[in-house]
N, C-alpha and C positions, 0 to 999 in steps of 0.2 A: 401644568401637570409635570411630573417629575416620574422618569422612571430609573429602577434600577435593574440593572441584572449578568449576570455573573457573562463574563467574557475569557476564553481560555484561547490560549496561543498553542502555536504548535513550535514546537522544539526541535528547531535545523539541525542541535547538535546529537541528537536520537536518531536521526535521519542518516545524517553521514555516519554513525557508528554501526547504524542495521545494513547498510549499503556495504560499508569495510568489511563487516563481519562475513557476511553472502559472498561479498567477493573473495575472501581468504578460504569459505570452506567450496566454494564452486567452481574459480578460477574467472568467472567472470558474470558481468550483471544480467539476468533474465528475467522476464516475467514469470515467478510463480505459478503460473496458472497455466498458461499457455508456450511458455520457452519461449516468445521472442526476444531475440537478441537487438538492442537497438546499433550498438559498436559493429555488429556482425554484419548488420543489413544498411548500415551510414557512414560506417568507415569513425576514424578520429570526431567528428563531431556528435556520435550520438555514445561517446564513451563515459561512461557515469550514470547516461541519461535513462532514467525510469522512473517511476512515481511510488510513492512511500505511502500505504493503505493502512489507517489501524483497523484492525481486526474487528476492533471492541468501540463503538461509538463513544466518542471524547464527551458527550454530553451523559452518557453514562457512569464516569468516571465520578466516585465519592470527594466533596473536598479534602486536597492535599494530598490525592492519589495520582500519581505520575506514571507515562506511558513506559512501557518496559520495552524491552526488542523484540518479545515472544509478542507483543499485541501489533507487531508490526508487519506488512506484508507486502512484498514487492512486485509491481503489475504495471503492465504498460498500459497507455490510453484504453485502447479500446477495454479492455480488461476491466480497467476501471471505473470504467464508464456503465460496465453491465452489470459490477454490483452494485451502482447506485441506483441501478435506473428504475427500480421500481422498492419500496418496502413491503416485506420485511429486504432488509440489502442480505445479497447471499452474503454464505458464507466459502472460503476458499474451496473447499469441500464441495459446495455445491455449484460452484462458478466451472469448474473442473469437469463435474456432472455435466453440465449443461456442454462443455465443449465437447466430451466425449458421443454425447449422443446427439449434438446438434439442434437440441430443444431451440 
């Protein structure tokens, strides 16, 4: 039996450009969702360090259609972890929600 099926990469150099970007207009890396700081709270080792969320599930994405910056979103672990943890996966919006009132 032979299978086929489509395989997509994620693109390090989208990553480090949404990362640049956040950092020139915020002055430094945080989670979107919840503001931790990893540099603030690790010193030098946790400088750059956060995770890069698209927005838009990459298995939804039309062939030939490539991630943008806008489909991108910056969240630390825990963070990211709560919009996977269950489907439908939130959305920033509603991950926000959820910290606000503590659901």
């Amino acid at each position: 039996m032979t299978r086929i099926h489509r395989y997509r990469e994620r693109n390090a150099a989208i990553v480090k450009r949404k990362k640049a970007s956040y950092l020139k207009q915020h002055g430094h890396l945080c989670c979107e969702a919840c503001g931790f700081d990893f540099q603030a709270n690790y010193g030098e080792r946790g400088s750059g360090f956060i995770e890069c969320h698209h927005s838009r599930p990459i298995s939804e994405f039309v062939a030939g259609e490539t991630t943008k910056l806008v489909d991108l979103v910056l969240l630390c672990a825990n963070c990211h972890r709560m919009v996977h943890a269950a489907r439908p996966w939130w959305t920033l919006e509603e991950l926000r929600a959820a910290l606000d009132t503590g659901q």
